[in-house]
N, C-alpha and C positions, 0 to 999 in steps of 0.2 A: 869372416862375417857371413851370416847367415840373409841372402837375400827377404824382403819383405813384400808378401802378399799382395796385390790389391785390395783384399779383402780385410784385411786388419781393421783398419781405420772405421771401418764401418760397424764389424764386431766389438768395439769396444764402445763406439756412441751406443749402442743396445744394451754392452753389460748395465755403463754408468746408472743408466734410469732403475734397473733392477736393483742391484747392488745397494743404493740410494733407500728403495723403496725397502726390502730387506731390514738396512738398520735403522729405519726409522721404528718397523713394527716390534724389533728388538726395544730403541729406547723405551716404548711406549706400555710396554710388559714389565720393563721393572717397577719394582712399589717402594716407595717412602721406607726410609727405616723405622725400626719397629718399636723406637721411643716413642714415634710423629703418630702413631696407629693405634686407634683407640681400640679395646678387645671389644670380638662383635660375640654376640650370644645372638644361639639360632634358636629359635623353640619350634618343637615341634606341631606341624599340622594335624591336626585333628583327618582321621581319611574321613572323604565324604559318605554320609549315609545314601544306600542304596534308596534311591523313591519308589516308594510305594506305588503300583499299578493303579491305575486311576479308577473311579468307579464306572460300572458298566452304567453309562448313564443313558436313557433313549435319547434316540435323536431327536431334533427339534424338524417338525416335519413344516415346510414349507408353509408361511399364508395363502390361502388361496381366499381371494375378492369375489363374492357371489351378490349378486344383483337380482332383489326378491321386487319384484312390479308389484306385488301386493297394495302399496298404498301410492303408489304414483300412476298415472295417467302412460300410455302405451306412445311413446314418444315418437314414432312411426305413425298414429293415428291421425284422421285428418282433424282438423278441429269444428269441422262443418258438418253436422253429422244428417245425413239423408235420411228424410222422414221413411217408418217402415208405411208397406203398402199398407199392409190391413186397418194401420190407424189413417190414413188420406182420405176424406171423404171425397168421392169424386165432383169435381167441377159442376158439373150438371145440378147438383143436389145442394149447392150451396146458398145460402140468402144472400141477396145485394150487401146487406152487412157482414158478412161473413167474405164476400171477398176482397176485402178491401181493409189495409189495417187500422186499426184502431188510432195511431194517432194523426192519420188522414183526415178525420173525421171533425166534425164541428159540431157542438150543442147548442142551437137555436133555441130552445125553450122547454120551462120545465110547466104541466098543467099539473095540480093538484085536483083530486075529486073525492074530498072525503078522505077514504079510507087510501083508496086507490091515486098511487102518482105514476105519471107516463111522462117520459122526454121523448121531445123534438132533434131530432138528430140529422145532419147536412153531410152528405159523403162526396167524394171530389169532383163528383159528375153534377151537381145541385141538387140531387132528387134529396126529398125529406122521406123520412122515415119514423114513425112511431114507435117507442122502447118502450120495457117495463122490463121488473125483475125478473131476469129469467133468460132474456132475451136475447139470443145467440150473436155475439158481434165478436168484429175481426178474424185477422188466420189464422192465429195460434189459439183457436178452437176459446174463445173467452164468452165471455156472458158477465149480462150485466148482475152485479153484485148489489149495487146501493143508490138510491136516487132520493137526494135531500133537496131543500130549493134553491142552492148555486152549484151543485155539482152532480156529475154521473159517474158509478165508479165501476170500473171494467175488469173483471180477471183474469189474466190467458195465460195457461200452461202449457209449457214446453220442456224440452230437453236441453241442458247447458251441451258443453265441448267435452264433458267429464259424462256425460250419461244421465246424469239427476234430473229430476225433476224441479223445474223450477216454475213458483206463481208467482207474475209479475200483475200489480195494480196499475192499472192506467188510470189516471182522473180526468173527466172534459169538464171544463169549468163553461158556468153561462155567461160570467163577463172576464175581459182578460184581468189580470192583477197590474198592478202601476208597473211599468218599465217592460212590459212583455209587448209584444207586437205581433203580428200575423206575417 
């Protein structure tokens, strides 16, 4: 008798799993007999058609966002805009009515004469003043417009935040209206 290895026993737990594994991928390759087997028809594929190179198409060139101020207001700008010198009349050269604005002011009374009418006007110091059409009142450079027998009507031009030119109406009434107060 032929002694035995130590090594056997070990070699042969390694074939079993092989061995195992083996015929099982043998069972698993045989096929049904050939009553159980329906006949397979292959048909042929069509080969694919080569595609057509694409057209040379330009490119799509990026949007670019452009921002025209054209009709908006310079968003940096201040909205306070400082009188130019050459229009500033200087202080010295101004009337009591002129420096002082127009809805400061009070209408005390209106005198009719004839053709000719003149209002009484009250500015925040007390002193009275005589108007007529024509008559330079307030700071944004206004003159009197119209003088009926309840009211004095004042026009002053100025510049908005936009640059325009704007005419604002002041009216001095000689009594208040119901619900108004001083």
């Amino acid at each position: 008798m032929r002694p035995v290895s130590r090594g056997a026993p070990y070699l042969a737990w390694l074939l079993i799993p092989i061995l195992a594994t083996v015929l099982s991928i043998g069972a698993c390759k045989k096929s049904p007999p050939a009553e159980q087997q329906a006949p397979v028809t292959v048909k042929p594929q069509p080969k694919p058609q080569p595609k057509a190179p694409p057209k040379a198409q330009k490119p799509k060139e990026p949007t670019v966002f452009s921002y025209s101020p054209k009709d908006y207001r310079d968003p940096f700008a201040s909205l306070v805009k400082l009188k130019e010198i050459s229009e500033e009349i200087p202080e010295e050269e101004l009337t009591p009515l002129q420096r002082v604005s127009v809805a400061d002011m009070r209408l005390s009374g209106i005198i009719i004469m004839g053709r000719k009418v003149v209002a009484h006007v009250l500015t925040p110091d007390g002193k009275a003043h005589i108007v007529s059409i024509g008559t330079p009142m307030g700071r944004n450079r206004g003159k009197v417009t119209k003088i009926t027998s309840e009211t004095v009507v004042v026009e002053e031009e100025f510049k908005d935040y936009t640059g325009q030119k704007v005419i604002q109406e002041t009216i001095l009434r000689l009594r208040e209206e119901e619900g108004e107060s001083s």
